[in-house]
C-alpha angles and dihedrals in degrees: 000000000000121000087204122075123235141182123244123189122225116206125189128193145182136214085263105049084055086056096046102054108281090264112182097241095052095077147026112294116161144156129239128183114217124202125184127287122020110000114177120197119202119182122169117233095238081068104057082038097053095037101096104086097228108034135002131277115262098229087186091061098037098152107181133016106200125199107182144150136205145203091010115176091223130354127277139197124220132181125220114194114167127031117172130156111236134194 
């Protein structure tokens, strides 16, 4: 609904990054920018795998999938309509 654009950060995690302490560089963290109107996100799934720095991401044992946003000047709505997995 925003005429401005803005960045949201997905983050994606596995069953082991929530038993080592949650650090920054063990899991998917990445920044999109969002303009108004349709935005689609595509993000491969090597990607996701190969993002901890030290050892890969255990797709089979993803536990959380994060949108967020920080330090907005106002709040804003999104929409988010369609979420797959694809290979």
């Amino acid at each position: 609904e925003s005429e401005e654009q803005f960045v949201v950060t997905i983050s994606v995690h596995d069953k082991q990054h929530t038993q080592t302490g949650h650090a920054f560089p063990d899991r998917f963290n990445a920044p999109f920018t969002l303009r108004r109107g349709w935005n689609d996100i595509d993000i491969p799934l090597d990607r996701v795998k190969n993002a901890p720095a030290h050892r890969t991401l255990d797709l089979r044992l993803v536990r959380e999938l994060s949108i967020f946003a920080a330090a907005l000047p106002s709040p804003r709505v999104i929409y988010i309509d369609d979420i797959y997995l694809r290979k």
